[in-house]
C-alpha positions in Angstrom: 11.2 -0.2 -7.9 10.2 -0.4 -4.4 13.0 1.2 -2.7 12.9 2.0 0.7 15.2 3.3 3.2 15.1 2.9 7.9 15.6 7.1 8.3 15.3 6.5 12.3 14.5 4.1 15.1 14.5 3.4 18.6 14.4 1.2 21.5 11.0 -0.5 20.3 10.5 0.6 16.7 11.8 1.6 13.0 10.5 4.1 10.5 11.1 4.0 7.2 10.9 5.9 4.0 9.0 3.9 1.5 9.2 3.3 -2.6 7.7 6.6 -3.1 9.8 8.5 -5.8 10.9 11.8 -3.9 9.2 14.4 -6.9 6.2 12.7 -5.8 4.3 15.5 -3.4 3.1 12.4 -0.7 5.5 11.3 1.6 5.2 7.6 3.1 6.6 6.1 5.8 6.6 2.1 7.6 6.4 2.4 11.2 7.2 -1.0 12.9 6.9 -1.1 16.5 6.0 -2.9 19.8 5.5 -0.6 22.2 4.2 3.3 22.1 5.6 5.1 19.4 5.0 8.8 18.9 3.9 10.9 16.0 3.4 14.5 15.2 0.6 15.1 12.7 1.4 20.0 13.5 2.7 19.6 9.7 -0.3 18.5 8.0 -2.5 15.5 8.1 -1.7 12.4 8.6 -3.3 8.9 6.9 -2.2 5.7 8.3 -3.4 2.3 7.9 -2.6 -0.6 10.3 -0.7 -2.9 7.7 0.9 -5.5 10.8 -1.1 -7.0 13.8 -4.6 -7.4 14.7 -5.4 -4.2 16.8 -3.6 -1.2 17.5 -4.6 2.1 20.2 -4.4 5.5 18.7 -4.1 8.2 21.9 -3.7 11.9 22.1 -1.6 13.4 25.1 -3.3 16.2 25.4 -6.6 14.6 25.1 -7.6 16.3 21.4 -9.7 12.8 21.4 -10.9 10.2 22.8 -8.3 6.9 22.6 -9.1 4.9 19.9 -9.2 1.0 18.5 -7.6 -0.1 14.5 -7.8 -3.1 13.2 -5.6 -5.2 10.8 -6.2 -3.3 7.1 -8.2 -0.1 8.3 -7.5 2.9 7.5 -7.8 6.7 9.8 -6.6 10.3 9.5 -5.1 12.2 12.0 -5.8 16.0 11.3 -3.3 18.3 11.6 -4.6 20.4 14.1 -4.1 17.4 16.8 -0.6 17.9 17.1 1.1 14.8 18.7 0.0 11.6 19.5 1.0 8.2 19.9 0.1 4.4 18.7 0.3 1.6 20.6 0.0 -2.4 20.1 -3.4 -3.5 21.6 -3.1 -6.1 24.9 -1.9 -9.6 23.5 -0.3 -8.3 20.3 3.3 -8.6 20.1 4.2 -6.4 17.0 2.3 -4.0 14.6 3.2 -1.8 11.7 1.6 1.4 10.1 2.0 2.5 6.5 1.3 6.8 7.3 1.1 9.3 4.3 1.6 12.6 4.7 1.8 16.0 2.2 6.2 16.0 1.9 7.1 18.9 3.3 10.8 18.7 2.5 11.5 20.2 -1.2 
């Protein structure tokens, strides 16, 4: 059963808890947006995968790392150790979407 269930969302984006059954140690979440949207990777490491649009731009605050360009279908991991930082649709995309697993740390 693919269950999933919108936990927040904002001005220009959604997350949602996906299908995952909640014993299960990996947390997943959809994050559907069209304008910056920030994450927080301080609790452990973060997977994502660009699931919607053509090109997305991964960017630390704090400069941890140089910005960076996904495309449709790939796959990158934030560590833990960056902290926060934030994903943006690419100029000339309307909407993307990120599927990001994470260790659960909620018992």
């Amino acid at each position: 059963m693919n269950r999933t269930e919108k936990i927040a969302e904002g001005r220009a984006w959604t997350e949602e808890r996906t299908g995952l059954h909640e014993l299960e140690f990996i947390e997943t979440r959809r994050h559907s947006f069209d304008s910056v949207v920030e994450h927080d990777a301080s609790p452990g490491v973060h997977v994502l995968n660009l699931v919607k649009g053509a090109e997305a731009i991964v960017e630390s605050p704090t400069v941890a790392f140089e910005p960076f360009h996904v495309h449709y279908a790939e796959t990158f991991i934030v560590p833990a150790q960056t902290g926060r930082y934030s994903i943006r649709p690419a100029d000339g995309v309307d909407q993307c979407a990120t599927i990001r697993a994470s260790v659960r740390t909620d018992t």
